[in-house]
C-alpha positions in Angstrom: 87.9 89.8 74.6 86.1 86.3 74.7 86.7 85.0 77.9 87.9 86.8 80.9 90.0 84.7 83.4 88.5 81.6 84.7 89.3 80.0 81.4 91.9 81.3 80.6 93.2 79.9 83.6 91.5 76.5 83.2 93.6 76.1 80.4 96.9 76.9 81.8 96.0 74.7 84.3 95.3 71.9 81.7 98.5 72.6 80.2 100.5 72.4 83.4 99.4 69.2 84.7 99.9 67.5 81.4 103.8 69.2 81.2 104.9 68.5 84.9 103.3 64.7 84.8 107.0 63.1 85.7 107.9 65.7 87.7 104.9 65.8 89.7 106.0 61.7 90.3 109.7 62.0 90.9 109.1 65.1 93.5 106.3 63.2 95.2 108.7 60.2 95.9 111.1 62.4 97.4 109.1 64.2 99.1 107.5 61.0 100.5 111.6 59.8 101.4 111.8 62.6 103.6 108.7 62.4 105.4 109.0 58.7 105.6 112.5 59.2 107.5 110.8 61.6 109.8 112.2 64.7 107.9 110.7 67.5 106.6 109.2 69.0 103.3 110.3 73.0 103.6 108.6 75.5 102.1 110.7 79.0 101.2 109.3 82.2 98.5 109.2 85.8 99.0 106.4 88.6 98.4 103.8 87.1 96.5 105.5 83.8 96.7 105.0 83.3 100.2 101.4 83.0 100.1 101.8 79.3 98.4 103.9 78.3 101.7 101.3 79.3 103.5 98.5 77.6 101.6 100.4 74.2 102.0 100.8 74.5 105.9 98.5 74.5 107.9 95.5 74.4 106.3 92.7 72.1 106.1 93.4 69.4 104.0 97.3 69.3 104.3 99.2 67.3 107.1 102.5 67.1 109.2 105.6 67.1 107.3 105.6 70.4 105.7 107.4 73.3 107.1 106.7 76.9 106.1 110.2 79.3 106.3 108.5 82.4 106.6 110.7 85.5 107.1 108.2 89.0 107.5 111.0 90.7 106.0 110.2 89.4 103.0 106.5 89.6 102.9 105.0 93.2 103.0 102.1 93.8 105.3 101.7 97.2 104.1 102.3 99.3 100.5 104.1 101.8 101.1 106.3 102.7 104.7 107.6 100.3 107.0 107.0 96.7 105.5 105.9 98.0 102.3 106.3 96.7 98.7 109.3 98.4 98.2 111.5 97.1 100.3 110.6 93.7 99.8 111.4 94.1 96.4 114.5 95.4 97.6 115.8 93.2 100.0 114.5 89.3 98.1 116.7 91.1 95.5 119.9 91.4 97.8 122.5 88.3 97.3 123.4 86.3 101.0 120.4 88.0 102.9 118.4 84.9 102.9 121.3 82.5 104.3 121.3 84.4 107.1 117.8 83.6 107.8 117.8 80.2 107.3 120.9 79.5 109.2 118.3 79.2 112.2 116.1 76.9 110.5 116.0 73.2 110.9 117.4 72.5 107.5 119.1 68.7 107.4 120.0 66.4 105.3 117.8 64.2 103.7 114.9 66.8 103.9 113.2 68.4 101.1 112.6 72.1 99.7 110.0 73.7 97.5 110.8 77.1 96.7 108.6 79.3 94.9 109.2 82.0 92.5 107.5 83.7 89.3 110.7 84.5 87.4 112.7 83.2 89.5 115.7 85.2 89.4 115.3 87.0 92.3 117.9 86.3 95.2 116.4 85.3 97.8 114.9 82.0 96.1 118.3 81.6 94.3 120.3 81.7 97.6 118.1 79.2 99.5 118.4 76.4 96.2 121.9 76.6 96.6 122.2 76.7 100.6 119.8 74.0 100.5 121.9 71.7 98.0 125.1 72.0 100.0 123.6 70.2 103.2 122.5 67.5 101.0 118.0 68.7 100.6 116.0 67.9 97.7 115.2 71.6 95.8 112.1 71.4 93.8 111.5 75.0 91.9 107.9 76.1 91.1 108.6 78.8 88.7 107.6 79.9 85.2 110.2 78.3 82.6 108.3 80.9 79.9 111.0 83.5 82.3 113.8 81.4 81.4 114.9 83.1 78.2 115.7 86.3 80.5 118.8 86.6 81.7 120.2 85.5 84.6 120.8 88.0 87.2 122.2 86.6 90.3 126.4 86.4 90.5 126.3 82.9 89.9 124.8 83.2 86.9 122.0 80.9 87.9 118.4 81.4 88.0 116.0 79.8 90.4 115.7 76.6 87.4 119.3 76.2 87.3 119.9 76.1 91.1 116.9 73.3 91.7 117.0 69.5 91.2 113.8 69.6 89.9 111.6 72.0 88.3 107.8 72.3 88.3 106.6 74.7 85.6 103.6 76.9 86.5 103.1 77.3 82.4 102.4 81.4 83.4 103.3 83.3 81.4 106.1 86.4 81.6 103.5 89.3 82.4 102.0 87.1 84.9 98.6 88.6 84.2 96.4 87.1 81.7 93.8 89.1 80.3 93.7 91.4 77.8 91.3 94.7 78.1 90.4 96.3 74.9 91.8 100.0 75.0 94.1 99.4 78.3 97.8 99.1 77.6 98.5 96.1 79.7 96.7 92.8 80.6 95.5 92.2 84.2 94.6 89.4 86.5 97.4 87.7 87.7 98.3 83.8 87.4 101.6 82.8 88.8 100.5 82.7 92.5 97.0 80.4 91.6 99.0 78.0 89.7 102.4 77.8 92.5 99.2 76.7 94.8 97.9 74.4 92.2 100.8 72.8 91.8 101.5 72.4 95.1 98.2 70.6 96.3 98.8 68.6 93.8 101.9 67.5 95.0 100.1 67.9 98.2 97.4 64.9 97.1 100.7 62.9 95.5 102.9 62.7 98.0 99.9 61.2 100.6 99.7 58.4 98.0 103.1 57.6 97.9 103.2 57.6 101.6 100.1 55.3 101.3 101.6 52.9 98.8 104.3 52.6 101.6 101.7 51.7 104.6 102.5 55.2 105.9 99.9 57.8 107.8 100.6 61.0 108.3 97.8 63.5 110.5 95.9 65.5 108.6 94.1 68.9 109.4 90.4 68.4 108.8 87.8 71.6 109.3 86.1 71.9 112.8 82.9 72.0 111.2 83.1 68.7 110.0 80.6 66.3 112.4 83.1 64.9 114.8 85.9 67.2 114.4 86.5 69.6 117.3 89.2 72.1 117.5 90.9 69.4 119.6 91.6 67.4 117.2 93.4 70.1 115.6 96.0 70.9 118.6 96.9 67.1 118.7 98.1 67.6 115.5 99.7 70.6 116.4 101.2 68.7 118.9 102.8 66.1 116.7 104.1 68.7 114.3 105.7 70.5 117.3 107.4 67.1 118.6 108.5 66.4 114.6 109.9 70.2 114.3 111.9 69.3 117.6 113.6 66.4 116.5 114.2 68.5 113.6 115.6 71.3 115.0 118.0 69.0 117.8 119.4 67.5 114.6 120.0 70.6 113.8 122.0 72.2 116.4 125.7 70.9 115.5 125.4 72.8 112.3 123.6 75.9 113.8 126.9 75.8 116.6 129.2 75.4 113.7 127.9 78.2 111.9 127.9 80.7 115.3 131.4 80.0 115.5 132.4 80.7 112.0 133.6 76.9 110.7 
């Protein structure tokens, strides 16, 4: 073994930004759309997958617009027992779970949706592409397109690709883990989580040029320990975010009611 993983990394990153170029450009534009229009960029994955939601928002260095969905059901905050691996792996497996969580999330048209996922043929990323799509949001997948020679799993017959508008390829590849160890049966280190957050900074960076090119502004989260930056600073921009999400969520109601009473 020659190089361990930093370069082997480096060089999947290398490949991925030269691969997604155009797709890097059409998602920022759309991404800018929304924002522009005072919508939101949404962020959706489950167990590993979540931790690139929450490295777009909030965070130093990112800025109001994005939305993280969340759900703790589908993250594990233990290994074993009660929100443990397993049952994660059990229930971001299980078809129509994840509609019923994002029926109580500001979803409208005209927003935007990156959705994360490794293989992406697990349901829960599968379900929110095509719940997304149907109220008229922009679905950009961040998956491995190396995963797209195995079958699909989901009823539809779609994987996470298929279901998106657009897809960003992390370039990782199937095992996920990239380094080989002589005498060990299977490589370690994992990449698909490093490269989801690559690629989304650099749609991050992207989409604040676009939004530039349009004489646009949008707060940005800077580090209290910065000279003149003072945790202030950072609840006004809480505060802003929270007004946004409100609008969002008011235009969201109608559909929400709708949906309570079966239509």
């Amino acid at each position: 073994m020659s190089d361990f993983y930093i370069p082997r990394l480096a060089a999947l990153i290398e490949k991925a930004s030269k691969e997604n170029a155009e797709a890097f450009e059409q998602a920022a534009s759309k991404f800018a759309d929304s924002l522009q229009n005072g919508g939101l960029v949404h962020l959706y994955g489950s167990g590993h997958s979540v931790l690139p939601c929450q490295e777009v928002f909030p965070r130093y260095g990112s800025y109001v617009g994005f939305n993280p969905l969340t759900d703790p059901r589908v993250m594990w905050n233990n290994v074993l027992g009660a929100g443990g691996v397993r049952e994660l792996l059990w229930l971001e497996r299980t078809e129509k779970y994840a509609e019923k969580f994002l029926d109580h999330q500001p979803l409208n048209e005209g927003d935007s949706i990156i959705i994360f996922g490794h293989s992406g043929r697990n349901a829960s990323g599968i379900d929110t592409a095509i719940y997304a799509k149907k109220r008229g949001i922009f679905v950009v997948a961040i998956t491995s397109k190396n995963n797209l020679d195995k079958p699909a799993t989901h009823s539809s017959g779609m994987r996470l690709a298929d279901a998106a508008d657009l897809v960003i390829d992390t370039c990782s590849p199937i095992e996920d883990a990239i380094v080989p160890v002589e005498g060990w049966s299977r490589p370690v280190s994992g990449s698909s989580t490093v490269l989801a957050m690559i690629m989304a900074h650099e749609l991050i960076a992207r989409t604040a040029d676009q939004l530039s090119k349009r004489g646009v502004e949008l707060p940005v989260f800077a580090s209290p320990t910065i000279a003149g930056v003072t945790l202030h600073d950072t609840d006004v921009i809480y505060g802003v975010y929270r007004e946004r999400m409100l609008e969002a969520q008011k235009k969201h109601l109608p559909s929400f009611q709708a949906t309570m009473r079966g239509e």
